[in-house]
OpenMM code with the backbone's topology and positions (N, CA, C; nanometers):
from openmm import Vec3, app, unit

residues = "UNK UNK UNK UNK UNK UNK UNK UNK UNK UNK UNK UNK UNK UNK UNK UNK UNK UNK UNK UNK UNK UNK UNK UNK UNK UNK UNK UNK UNK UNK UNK UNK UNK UNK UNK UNK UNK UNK UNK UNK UNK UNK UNK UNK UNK UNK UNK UNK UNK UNK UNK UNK UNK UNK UNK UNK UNK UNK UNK UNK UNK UNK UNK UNK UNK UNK UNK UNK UNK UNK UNK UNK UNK UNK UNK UNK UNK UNK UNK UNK UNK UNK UNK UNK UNK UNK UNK UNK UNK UNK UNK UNK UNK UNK UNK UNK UNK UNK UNK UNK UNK UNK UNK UNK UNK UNK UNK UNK UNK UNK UNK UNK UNK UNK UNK UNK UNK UNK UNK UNK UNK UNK UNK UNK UNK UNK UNK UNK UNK UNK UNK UNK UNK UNK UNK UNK UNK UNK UNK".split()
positions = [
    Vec3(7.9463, 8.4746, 13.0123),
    Vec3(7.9330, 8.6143, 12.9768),
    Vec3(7.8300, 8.6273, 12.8660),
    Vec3(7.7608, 8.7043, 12.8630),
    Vec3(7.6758, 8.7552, 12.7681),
    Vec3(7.6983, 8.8093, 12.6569),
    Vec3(7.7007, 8.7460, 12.5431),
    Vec3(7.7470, 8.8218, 12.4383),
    Vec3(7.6578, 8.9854, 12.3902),
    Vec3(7.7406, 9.0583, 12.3666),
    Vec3(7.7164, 9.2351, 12.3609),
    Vec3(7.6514, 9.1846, 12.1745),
    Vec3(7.5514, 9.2660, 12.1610),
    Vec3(7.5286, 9.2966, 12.0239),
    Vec3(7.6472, 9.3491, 11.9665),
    Vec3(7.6498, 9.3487, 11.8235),
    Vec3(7.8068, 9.3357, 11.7218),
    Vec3(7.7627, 9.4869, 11.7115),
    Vec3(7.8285, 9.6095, 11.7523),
    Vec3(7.8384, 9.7281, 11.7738),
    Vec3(7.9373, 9.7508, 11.6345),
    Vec3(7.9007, 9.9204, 11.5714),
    Vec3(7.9400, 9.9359, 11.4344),
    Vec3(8.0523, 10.0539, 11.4823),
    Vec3(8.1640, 10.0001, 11.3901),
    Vec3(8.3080, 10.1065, 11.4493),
    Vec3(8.3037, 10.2319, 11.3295),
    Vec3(8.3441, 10.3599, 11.3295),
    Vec3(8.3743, 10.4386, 11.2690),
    Vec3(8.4587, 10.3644, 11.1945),
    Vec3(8.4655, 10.4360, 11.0320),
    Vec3(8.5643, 10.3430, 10.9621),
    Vec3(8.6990, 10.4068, 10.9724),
    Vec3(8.8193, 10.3488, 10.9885),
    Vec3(8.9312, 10.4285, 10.9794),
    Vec3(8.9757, 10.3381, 11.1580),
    Vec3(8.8935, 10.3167, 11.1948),
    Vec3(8.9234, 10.1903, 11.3671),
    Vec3(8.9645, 10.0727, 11.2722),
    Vec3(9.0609, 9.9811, 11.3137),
    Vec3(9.1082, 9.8844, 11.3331),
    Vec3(9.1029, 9.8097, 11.4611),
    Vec3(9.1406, 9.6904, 11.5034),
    Vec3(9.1570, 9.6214, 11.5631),
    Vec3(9.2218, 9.4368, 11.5141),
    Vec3(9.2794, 9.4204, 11.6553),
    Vec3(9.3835, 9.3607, 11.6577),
    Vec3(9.3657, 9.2797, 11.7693),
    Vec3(9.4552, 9.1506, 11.7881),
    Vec3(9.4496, 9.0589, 11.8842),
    Vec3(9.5803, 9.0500, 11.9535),
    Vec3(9.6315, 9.0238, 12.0287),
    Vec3(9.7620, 8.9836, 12.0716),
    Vec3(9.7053, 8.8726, 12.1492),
    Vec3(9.8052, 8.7230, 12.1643),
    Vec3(9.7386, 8.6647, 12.3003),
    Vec3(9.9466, 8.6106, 12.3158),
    Vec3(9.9552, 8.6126, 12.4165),
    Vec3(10.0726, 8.5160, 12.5125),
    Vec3(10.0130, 8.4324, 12.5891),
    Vec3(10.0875, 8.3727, 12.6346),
    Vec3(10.1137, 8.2645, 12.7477),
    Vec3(10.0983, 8.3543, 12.8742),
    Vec3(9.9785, 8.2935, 12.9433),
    Vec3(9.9293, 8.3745, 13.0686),
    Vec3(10.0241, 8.3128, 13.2026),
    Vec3(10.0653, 8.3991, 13.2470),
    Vec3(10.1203, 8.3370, 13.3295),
    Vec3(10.0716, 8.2905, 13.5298),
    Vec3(9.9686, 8.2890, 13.4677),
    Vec3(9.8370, 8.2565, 13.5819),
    Vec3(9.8902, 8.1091, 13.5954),
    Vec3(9.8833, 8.0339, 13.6836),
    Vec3(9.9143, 7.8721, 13.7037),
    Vec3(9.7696, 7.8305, 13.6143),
    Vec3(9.7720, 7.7118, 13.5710),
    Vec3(9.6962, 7.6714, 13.4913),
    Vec3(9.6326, 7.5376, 13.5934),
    Vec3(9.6958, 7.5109, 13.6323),
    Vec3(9.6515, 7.4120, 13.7747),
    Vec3(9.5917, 7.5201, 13.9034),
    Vec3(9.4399, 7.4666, 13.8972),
    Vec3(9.3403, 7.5222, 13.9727),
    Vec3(9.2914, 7.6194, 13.9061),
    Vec3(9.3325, 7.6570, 13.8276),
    Vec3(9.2708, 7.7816, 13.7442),
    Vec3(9.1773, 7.7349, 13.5836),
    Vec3(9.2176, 7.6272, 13.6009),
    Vec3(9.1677, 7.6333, 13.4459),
    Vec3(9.0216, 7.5455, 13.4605),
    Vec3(9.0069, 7.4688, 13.5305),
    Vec3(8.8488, 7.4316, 13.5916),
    Vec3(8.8580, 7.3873, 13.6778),
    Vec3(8.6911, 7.3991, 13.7387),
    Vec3(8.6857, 7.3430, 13.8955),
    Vec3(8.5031, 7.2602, 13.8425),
    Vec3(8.5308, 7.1934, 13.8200),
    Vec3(8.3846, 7.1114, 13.7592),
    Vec3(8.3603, 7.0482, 13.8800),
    Vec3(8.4473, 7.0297, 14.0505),
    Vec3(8.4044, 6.9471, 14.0995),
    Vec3(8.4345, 6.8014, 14.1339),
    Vec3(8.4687, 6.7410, 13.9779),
    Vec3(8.5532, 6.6176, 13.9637),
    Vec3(8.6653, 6.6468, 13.9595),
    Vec3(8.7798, 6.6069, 14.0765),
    Vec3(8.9024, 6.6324, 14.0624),
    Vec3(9.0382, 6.5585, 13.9670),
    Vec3(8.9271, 6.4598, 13.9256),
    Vec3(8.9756, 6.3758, 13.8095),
    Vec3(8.9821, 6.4673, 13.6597),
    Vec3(8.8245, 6.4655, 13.6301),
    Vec3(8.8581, 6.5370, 13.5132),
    Vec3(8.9069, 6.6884, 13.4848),
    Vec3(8.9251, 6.7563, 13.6108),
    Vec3(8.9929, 6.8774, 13.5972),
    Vec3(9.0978, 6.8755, 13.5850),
    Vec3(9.1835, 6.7589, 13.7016),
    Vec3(9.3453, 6.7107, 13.6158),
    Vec3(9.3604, 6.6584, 13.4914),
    Vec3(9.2485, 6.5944, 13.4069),
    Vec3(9.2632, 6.5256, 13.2767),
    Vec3(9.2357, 6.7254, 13.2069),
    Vec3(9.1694, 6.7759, 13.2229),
    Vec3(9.1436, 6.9012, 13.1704),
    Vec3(9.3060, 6.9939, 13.1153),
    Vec3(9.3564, 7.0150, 13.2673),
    Vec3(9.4974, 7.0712, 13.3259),
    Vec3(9.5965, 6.9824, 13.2209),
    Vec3(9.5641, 6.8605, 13.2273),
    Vec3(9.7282, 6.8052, 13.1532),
    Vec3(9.7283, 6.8609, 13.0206),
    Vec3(9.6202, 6.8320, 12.9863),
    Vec3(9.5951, 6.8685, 12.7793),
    Vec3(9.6499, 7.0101, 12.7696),
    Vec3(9.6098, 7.0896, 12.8464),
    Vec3(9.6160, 7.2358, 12.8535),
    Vec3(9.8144, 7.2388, 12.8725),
    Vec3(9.8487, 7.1846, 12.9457),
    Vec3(10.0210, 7.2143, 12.9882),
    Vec3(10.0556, 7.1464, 12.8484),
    Vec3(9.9965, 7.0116, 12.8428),
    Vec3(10.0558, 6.9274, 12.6952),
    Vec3(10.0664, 7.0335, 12.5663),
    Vec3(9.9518, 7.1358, 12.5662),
    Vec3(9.9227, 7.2056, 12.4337),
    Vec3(10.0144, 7.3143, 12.4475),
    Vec3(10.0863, 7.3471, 12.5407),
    Vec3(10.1518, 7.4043, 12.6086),
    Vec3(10.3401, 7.4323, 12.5665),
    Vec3(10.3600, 7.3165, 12.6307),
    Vec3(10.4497, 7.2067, 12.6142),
    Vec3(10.4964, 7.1941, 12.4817),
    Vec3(10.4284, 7.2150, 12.3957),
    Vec3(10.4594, 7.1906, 12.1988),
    Vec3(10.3927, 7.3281, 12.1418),
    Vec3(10.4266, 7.4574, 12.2629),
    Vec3(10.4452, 7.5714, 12.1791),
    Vec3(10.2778, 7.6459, 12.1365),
    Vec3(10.2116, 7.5906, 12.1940),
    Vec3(10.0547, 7.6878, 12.1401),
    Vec3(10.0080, 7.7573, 12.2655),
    Vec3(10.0237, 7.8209, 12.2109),
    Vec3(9.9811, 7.9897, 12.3225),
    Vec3(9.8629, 7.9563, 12.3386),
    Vec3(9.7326, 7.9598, 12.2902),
    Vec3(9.6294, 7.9408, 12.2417),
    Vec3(9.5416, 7.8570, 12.3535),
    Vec3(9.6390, 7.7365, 12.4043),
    Vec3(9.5967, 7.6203, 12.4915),
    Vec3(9.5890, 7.7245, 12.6481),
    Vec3(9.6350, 7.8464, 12.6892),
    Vec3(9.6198, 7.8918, 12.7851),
    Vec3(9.6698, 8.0291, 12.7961),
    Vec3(9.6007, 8.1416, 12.7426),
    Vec3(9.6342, 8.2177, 12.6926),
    Vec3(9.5953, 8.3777, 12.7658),
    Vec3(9.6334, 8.4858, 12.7532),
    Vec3(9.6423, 8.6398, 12.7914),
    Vec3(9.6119, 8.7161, 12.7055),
    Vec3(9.4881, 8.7075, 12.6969),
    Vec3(9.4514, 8.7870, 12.5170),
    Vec3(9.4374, 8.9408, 12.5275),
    Vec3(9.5192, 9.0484, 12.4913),
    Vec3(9.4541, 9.1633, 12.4857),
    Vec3(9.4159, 9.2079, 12.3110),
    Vec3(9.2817, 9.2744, 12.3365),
    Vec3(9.2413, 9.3046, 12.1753),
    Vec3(9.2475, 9.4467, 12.1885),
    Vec3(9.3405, 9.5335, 12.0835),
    Vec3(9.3709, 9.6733, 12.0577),
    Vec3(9.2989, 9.7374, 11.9588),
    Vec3(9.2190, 9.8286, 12.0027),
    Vec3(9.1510, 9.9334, 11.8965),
    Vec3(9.2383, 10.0438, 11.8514),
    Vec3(9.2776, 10.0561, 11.7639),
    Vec3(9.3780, 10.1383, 11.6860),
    Vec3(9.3063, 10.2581, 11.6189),
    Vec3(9.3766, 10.3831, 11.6404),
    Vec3(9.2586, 10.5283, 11.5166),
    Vec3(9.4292, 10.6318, 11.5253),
    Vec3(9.4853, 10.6308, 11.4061),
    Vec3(9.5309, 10.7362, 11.3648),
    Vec3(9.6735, 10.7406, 11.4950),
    Vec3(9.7314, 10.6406, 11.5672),
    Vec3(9.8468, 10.6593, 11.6565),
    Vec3(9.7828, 10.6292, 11.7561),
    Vec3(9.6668, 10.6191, 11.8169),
    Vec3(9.6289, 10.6099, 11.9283),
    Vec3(9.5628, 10.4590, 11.9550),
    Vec3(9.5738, 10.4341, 12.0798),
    Vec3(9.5274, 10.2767, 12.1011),
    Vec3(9.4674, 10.2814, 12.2201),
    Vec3(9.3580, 10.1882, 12.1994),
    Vec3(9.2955, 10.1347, 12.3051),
    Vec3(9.2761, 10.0144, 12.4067),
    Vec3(9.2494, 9.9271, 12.4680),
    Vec3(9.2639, 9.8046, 12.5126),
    Vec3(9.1908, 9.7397, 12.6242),
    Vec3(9.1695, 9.5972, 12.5669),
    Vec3(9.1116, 9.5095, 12.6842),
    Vec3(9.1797, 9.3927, 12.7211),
    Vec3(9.2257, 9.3426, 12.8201),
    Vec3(9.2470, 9.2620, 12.8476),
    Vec3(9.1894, 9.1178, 12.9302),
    Vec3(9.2252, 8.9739, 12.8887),
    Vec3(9.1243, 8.9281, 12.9524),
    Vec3(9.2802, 8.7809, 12.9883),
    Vec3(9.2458, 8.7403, 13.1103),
    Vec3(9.3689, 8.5979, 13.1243),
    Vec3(9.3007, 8.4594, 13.1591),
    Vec3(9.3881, 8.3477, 13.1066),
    Vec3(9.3153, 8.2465, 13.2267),
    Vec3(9.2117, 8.1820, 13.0643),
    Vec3(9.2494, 8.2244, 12.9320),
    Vec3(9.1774, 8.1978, 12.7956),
    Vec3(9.2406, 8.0722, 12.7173),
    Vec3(9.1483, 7.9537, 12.7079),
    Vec3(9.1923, 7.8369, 12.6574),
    Vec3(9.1254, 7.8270, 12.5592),
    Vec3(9.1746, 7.8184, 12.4197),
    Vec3(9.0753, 7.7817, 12.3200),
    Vec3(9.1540, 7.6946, 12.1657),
    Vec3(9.1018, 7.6813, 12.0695),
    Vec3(9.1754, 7.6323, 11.9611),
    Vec3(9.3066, 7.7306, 11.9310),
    Vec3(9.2409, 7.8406, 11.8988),
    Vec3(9.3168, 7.9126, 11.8247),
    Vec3(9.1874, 8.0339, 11.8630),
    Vec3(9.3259, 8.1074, 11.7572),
    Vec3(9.2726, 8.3160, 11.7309),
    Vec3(9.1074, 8.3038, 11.6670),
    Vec3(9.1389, 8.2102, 11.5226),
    Vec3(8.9295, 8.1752, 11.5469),
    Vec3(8.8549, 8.1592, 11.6182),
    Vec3(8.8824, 8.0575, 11.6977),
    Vec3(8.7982, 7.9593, 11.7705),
    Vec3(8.7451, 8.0646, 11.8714),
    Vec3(8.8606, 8.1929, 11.9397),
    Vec3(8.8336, 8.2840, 12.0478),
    Vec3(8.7397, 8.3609, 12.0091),
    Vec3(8.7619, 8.4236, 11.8622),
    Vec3(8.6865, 8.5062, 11.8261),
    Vec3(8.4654, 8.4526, 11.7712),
    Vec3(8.5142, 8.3302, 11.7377),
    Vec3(8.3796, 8.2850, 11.7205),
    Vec3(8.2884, 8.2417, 11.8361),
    Vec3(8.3788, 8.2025, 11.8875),
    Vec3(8.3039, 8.0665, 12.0242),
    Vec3(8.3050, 8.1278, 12.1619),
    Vec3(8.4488, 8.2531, 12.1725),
    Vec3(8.4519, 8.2684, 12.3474),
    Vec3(8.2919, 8.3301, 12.4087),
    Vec3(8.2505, 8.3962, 12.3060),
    Vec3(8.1377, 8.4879, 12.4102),
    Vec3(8.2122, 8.6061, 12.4128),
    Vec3(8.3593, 8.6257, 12.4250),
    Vec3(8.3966, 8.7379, 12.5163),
    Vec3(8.4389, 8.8700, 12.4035),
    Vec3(8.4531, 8.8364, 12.2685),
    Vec3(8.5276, 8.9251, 12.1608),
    Vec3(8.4869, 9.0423, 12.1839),
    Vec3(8.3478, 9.0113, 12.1438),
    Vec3(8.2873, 9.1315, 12.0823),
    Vec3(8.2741, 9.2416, 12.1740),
    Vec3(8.2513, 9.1896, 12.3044),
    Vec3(8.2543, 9.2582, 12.3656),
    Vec3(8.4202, 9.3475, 12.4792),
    Vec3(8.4989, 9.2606, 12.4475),
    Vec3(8.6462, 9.2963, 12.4183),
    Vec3(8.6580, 9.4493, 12.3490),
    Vec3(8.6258, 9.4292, 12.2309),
    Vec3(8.6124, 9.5259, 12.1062),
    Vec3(8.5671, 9.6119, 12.1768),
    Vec3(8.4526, 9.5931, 12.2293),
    Vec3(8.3733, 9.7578, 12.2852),
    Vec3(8.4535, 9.8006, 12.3941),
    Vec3(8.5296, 9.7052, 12.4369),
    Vec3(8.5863, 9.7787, 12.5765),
    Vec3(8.7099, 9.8493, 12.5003),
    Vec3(8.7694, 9.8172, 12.4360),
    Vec3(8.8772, 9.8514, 12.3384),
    Vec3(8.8538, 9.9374, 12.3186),
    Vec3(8.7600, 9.9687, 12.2357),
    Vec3(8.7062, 10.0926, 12.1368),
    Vec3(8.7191, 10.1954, 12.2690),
    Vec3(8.5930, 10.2021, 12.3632),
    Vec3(8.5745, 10.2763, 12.4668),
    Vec3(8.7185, 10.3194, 12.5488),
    Vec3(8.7854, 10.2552, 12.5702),
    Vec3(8.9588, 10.2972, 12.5618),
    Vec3(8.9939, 10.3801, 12.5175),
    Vec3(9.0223, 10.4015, 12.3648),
    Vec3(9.0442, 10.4221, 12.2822),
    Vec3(8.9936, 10.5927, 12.2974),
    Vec3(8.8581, 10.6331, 12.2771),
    Vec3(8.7661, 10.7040, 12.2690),
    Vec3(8.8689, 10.7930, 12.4002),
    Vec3(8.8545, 10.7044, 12.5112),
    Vec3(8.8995, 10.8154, 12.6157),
    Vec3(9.0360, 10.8416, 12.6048),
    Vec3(9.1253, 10.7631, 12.5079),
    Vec3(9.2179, 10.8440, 12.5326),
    Vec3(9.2497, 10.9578, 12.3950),
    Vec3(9.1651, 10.9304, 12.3217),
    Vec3(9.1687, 11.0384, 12.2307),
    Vec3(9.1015, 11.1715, 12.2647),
    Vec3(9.0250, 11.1507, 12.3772),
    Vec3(8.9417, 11.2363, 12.4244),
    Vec3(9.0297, 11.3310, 12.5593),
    Vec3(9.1022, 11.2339, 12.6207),
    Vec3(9.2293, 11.3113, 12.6803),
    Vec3(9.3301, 11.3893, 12.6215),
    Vec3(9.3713, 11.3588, 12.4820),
    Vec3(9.4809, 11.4021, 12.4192),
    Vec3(9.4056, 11.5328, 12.4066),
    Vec3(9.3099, 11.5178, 12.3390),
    Vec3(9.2311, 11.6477, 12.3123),
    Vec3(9.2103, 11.7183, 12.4176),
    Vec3(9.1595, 11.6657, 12.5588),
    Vec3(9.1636, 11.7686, 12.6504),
    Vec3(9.3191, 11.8796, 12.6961),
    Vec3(9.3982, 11.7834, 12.6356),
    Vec3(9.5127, 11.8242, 12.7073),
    Vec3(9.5757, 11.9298, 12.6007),
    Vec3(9.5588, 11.9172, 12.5031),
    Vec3(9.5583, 11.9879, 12.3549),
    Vec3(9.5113, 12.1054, 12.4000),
    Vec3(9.3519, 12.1211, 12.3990),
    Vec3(9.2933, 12.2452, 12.4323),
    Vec3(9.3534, 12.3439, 12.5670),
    Vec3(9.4213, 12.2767, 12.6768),
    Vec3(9.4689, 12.3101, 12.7429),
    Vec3(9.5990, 12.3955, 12.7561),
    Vec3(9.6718, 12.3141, 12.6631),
    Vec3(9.7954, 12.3725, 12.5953),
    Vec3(9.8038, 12.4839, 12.5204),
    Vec3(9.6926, 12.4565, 12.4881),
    Vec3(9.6294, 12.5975, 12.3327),
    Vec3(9.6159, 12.7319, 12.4344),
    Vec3(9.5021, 12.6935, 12.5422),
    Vec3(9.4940, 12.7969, 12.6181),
    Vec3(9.5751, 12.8323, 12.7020),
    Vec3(9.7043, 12.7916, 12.7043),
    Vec3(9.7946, 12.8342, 12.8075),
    Vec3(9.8936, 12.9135, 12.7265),
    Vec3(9.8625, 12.9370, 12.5967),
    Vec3(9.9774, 13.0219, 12.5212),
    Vec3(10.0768, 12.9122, 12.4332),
    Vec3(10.0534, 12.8011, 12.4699),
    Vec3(10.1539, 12.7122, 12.3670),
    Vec3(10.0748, 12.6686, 12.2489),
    Vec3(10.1770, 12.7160, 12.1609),
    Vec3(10.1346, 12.6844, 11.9905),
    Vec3(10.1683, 12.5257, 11.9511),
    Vec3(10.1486, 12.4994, 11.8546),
    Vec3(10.2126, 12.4211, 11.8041),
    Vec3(10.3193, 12.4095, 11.7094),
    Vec3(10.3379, 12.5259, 11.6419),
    Vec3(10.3770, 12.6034, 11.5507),
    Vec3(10.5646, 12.5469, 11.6222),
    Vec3(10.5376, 12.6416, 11.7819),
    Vec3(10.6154, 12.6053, 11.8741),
    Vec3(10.6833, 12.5327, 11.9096),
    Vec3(10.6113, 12.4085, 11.9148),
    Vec3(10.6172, 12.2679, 11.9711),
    Vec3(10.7420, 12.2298, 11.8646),
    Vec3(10.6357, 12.2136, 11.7262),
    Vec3(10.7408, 12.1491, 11.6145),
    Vec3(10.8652, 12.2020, 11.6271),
    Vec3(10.8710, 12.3737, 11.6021),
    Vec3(11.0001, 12.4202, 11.5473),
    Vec3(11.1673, 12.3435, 11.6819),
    Vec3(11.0631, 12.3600, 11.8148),
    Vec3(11.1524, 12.2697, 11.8931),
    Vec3(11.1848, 12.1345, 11.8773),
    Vec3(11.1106, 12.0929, 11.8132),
    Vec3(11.1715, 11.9328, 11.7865),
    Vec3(11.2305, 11.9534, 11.6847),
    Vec3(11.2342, 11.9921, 11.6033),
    Vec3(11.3066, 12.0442, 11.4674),
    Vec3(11.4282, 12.0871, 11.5485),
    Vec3(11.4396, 12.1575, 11.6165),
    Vec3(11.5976, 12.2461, 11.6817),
    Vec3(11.6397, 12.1235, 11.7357),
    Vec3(11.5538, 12.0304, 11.8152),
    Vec3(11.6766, 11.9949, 11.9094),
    Vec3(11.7148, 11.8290, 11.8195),
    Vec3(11.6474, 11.7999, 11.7438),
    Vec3(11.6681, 11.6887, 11.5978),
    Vec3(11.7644, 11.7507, 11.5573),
    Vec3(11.8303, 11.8494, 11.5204),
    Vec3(11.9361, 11.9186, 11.4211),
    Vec3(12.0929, 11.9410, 11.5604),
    Vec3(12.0649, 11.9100, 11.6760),
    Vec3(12.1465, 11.9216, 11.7653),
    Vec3(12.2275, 11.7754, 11.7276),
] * unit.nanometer
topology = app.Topology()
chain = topology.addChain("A")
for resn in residues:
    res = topology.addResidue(resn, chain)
    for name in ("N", "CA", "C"):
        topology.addAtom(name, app.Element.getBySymbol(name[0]), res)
C-alpha cells in the first residue's frame, strides 16, 4: 500500500487504535511466498505469539476518529506486527487508516446534521426533544 501524505486534523479530532485477535485462520492467510516451508515456519511464530497472549502477532485493527460524541472508523484484518508502534510506524497502512477514519467521521457528522435540519423543518424543536427526556427520566 502506498503510504497517503500525513494529512492535518482539525484540533479537537482524536484518534485511537483498538486491535483484537482476528479471527481470519492464520494458516494460509498470513503468507503465500511460494515456499511452503517457510510460510509454515512464518504461521507457527504467528500462532506461538498467539498462544502467550499477544494480539499484535495476528491482529483486527480498527483506528477511531473521535469529535465531540461522534466516531468514525477503519478497519483493516489479517495485521501481524510487533506491537501498537511497530503498526503505526512500519505498516504503510496508519496514516492512511486515519484518513479513512476521519472521512467516516465527517459523514457521519454530516448526517446528524442532515437529519437535524430535517427535524427543524418538520416543526420539531429541540426545546421539545429535551423537555421529553426530562418527562419521561422523572417517570
Amino acid at each position: 500500500m502506498a503510504r497517503t501524505k500525513k494529512r492535518k486534523y482539525p484540533k479537537g479530532v482524536t484518534f485511537r487504535i483498538e486491535a483484537e485477535e482476528d479471527q481470519i485462520p492464520v494458516r494460509g492467510n498470513a503468507m503465500a511466498s511460494g515456499d511452503d516451508d517457510e510460510d509454515k515456519k512464518y504461521e507457527d511464530e504467528i500462532i506461538d505469539r498467539l498462544e502467550r497472549g499477544d494480539v499484535w502477532a495476528w491482529a483486527a485493527v480498527t483506528v477511531i476518529a473521535e469529535y465531540e460524541g461522534f466516531k468514525g472508523w477503519d478497519h483493516l484484518g489479517g495485521c501481524s506486527y510487533k506491537d501498537e508502534r511497530d503498526f503505526v510506524k512500519n505498516s504503510g497502512y496508519y496514516e492512511d487508516m486515519k484518513s479513512e477514519a476521519y472521512d467516516d467521521l465527517l459523514s457521519k457528522m454530516s448526517a446528524a446534521g442532515a437529519t437535524l435540519q430535517k427535524f427543524k423543518k418538520s416543526g420539531g424543536s429541540l426545546a421539545k426533544v429535551n423537555a421529553e427526556v426530562r418527562k419521561a427520566l422523572r417517570r
